[in-house]
Backbone as JSON, one array per atom type, in Angstrom:
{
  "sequence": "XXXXXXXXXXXXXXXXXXXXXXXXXXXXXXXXXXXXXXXXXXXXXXXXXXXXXXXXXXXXXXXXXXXXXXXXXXXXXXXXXXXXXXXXXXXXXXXXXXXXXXXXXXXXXXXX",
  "N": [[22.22, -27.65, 10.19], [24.43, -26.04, 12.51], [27.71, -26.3, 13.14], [29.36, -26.52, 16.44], [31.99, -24.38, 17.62], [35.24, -23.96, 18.29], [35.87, -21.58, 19.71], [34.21, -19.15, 21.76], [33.79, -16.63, 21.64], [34.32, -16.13, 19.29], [31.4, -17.44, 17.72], [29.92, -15.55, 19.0], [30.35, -13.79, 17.78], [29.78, -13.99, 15.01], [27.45, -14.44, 14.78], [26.11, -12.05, 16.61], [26.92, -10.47, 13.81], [25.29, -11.67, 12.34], [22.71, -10.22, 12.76], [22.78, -8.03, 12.73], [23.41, -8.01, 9.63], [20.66, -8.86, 9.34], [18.99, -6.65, 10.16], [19.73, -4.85, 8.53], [19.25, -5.32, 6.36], [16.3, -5.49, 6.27], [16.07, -2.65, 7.18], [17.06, -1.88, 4.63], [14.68, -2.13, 2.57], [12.66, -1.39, 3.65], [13.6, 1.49, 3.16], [13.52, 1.04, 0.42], [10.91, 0.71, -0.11], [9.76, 3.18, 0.51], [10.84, 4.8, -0.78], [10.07, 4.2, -3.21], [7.25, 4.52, -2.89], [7.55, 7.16, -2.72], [8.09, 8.4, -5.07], [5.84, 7.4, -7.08], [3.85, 8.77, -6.34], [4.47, 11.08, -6.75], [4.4, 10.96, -9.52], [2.68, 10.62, -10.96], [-0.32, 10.2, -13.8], [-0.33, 8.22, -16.37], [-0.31, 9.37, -19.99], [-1.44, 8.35, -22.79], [-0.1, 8.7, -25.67], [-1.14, 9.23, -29.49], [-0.19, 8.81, -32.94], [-1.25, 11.48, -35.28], [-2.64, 13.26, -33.0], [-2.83, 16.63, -31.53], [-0.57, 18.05, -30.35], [1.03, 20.2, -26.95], [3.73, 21.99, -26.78], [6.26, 22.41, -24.38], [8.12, 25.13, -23.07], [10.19, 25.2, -21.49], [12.72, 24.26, -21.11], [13.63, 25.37, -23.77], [15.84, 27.43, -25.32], [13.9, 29.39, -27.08], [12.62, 31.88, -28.57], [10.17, 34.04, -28.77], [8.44, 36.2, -30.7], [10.81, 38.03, -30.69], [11.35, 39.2, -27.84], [12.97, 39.06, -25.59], [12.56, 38.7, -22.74], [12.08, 36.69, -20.37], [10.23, 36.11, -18.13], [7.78, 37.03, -20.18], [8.02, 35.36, -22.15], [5.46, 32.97, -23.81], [4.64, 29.85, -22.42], [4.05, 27.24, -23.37], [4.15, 26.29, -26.85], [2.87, 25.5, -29.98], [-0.15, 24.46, -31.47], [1.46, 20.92, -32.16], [1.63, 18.17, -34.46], [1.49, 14.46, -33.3], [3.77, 12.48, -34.82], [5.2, 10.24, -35.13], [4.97, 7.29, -32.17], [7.56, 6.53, -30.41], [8.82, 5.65, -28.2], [7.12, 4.92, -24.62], [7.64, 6.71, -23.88], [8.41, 8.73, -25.76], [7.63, 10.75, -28.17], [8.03, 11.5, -31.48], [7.4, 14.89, -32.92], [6.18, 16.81, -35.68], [7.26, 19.72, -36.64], [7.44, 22.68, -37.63], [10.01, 24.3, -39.85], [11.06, 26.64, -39.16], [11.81, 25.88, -36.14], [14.39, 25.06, -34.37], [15.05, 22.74, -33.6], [15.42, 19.31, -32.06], [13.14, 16.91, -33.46], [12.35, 14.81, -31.68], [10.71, 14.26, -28.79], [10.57, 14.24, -24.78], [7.76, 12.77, -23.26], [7.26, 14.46, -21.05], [7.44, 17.22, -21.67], [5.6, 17.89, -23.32]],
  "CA": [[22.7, -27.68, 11.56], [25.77, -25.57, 12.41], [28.82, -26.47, 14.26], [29.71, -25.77, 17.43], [33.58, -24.01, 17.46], [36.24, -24.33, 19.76], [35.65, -20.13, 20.09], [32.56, -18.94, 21.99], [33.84, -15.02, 21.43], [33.5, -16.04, 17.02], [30.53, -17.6, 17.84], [29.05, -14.39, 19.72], [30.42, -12.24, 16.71], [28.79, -14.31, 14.23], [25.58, -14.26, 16.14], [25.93, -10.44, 16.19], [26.82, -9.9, 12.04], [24.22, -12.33, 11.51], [21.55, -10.2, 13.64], [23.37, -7.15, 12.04], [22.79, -7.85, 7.98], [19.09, -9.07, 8.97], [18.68, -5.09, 10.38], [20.21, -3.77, 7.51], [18.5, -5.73, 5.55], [15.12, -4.67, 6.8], [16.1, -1.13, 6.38], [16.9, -1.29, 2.89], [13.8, -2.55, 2.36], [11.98, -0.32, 4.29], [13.87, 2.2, 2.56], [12.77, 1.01, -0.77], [9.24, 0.95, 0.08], [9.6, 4.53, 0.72], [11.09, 5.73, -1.85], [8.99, 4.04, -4.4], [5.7, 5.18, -2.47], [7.32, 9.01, -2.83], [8.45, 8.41, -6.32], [4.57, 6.67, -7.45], [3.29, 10.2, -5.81], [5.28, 12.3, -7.75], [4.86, 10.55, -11.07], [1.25, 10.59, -11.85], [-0.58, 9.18, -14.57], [0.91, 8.19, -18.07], [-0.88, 10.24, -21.05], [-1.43, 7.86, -24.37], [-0.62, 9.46, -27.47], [-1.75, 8.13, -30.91], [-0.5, 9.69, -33.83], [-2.04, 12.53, -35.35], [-2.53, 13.99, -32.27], [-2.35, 17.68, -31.65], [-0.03, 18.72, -28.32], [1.68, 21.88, -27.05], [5.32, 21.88, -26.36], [7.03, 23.06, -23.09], [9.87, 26.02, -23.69], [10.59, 25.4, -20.17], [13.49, 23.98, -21.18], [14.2, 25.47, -24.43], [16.18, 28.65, -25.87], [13.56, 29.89, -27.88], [12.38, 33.63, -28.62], [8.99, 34.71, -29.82], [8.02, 38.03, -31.18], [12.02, 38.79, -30.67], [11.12, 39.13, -26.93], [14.47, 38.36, -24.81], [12.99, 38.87, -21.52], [11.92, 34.97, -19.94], [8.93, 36.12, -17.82], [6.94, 37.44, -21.18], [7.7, 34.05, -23.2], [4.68, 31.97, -23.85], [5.21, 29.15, -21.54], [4.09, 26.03, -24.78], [4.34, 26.73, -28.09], [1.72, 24.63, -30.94], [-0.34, 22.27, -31.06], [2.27, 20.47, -33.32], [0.82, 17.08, -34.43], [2.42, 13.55, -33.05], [4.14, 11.79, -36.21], [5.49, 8.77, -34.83], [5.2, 7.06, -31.22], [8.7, 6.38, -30.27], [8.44, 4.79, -26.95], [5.89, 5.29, -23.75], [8.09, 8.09, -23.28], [8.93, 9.8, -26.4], [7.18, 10.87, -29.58], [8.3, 12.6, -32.65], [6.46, 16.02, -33.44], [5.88, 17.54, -36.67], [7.35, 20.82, -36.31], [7.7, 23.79, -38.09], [11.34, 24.74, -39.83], [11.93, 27.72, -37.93], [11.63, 25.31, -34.87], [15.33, 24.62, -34.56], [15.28, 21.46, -32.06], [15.63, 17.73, -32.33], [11.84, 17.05, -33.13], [11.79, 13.63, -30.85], [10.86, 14.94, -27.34], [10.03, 13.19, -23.93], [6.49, 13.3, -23.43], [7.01, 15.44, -20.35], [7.56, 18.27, -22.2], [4.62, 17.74, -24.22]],
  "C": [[24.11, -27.12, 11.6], [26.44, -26.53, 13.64], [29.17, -26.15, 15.22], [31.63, -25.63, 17.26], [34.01, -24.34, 18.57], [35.9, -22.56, 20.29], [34.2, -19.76, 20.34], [32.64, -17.48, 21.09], [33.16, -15.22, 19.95], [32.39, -16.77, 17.04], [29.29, -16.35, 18.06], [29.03, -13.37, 18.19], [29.56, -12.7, 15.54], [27.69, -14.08, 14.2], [25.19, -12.79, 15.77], [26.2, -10.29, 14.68], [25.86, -10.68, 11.8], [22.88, -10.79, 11.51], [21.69, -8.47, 12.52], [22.88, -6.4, 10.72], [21.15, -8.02, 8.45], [18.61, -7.15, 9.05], [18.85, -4.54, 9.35], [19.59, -4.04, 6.19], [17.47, -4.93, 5.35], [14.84, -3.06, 6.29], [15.98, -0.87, 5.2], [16.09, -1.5, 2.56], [12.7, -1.07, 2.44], [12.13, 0.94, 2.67], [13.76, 2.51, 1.04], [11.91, 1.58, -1.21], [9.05, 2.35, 0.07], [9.85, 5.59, -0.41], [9.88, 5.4, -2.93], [7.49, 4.97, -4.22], [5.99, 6.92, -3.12], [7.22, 9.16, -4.39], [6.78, 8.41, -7.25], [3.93, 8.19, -7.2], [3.34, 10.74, -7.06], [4.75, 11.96, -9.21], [3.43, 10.59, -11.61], [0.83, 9.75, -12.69], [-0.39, 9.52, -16.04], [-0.06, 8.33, -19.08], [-0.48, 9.29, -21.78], [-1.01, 8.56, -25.14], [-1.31, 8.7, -28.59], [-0.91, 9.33, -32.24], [-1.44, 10.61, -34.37], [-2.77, 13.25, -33.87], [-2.02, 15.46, -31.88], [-1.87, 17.93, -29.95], [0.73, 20.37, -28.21], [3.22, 21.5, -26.45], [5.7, 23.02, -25.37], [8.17, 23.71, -23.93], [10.05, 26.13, -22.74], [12.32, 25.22, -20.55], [14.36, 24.33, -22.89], [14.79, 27.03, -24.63], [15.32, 29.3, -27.31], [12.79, 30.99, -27.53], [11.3, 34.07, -29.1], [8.7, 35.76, -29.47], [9.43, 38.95, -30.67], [11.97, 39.45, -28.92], [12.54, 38.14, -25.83], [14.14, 38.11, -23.19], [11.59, 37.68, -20.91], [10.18, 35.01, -19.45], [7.47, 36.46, -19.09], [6.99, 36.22, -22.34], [6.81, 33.19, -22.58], [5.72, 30.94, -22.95], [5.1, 27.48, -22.37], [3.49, 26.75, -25.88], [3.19, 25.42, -28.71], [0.57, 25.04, -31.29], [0.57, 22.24, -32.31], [1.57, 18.98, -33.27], [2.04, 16.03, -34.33], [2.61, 13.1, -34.66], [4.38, 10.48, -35.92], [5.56, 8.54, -33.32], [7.03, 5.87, -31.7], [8.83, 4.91, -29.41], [7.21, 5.23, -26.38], [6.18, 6.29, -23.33], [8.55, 9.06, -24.33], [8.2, 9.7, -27.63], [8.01, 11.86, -30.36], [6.76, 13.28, -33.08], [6.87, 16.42, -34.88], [6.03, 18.88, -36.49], [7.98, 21.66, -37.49], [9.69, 23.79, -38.6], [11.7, 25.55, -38.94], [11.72, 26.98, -36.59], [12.96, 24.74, -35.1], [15.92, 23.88, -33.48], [15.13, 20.46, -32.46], [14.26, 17.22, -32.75], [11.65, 15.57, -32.2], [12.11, 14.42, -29.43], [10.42, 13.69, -26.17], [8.99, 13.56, -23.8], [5.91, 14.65, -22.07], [6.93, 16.84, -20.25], [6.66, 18.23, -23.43], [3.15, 17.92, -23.46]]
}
């Protein structure tokens, strides 16, 4: 049970910031919901590995050159199958790769 004040006006203003955070509340909420829904879209569904597994590797994102070929549109677009060696996480395995493959061999699996 609240108090009644000697001030109606800080009464009224209360009243209003109460009415205020609940709105803003709401929104962020809302605004949650929304994002997650777009995010859940976007994200698809999550590929197992297992060791020994053979995958192909994205050079979307790497600086590498085959057949001495400099010009972007004519590079293969994944390189392999290189076989999984170790699961990492749900998001990253170590590949088995080649020496002349001169990259970190633990990748995210999105590039796999």
């Amino acid at each position: 049970m609240r108090k009644k004040g000697k001030y109606e006006g800080a009464e009224k203003f209360t009243e209003r910031m109460r009415n205020v955070q609940k709105e803003a509340k709401a929104a962020l909420q809302k605004a949650q919901k929304d994002i997650k829904w777009y995010v859940d879209r976007e994200r698809g569904e999550v590929k197992e590995y297992r060791v020994g597994n053979l995958v192909l590797l994205s050079t979307k994102d790497l600086e590498y050159q085959i057949a001495g070929r400099h010009i972007e549109k004519f590079t293969k677009h994944f390189v392999g199958p290189y076989k999984v060696k170790i699961i990492i996480s749900s998001n990253a395995v170590e590949l088995e790769l080649p020496s002349m493959v001169k990259i970190y061999p633990v990748v995210n699996v999105s590039r796999v």
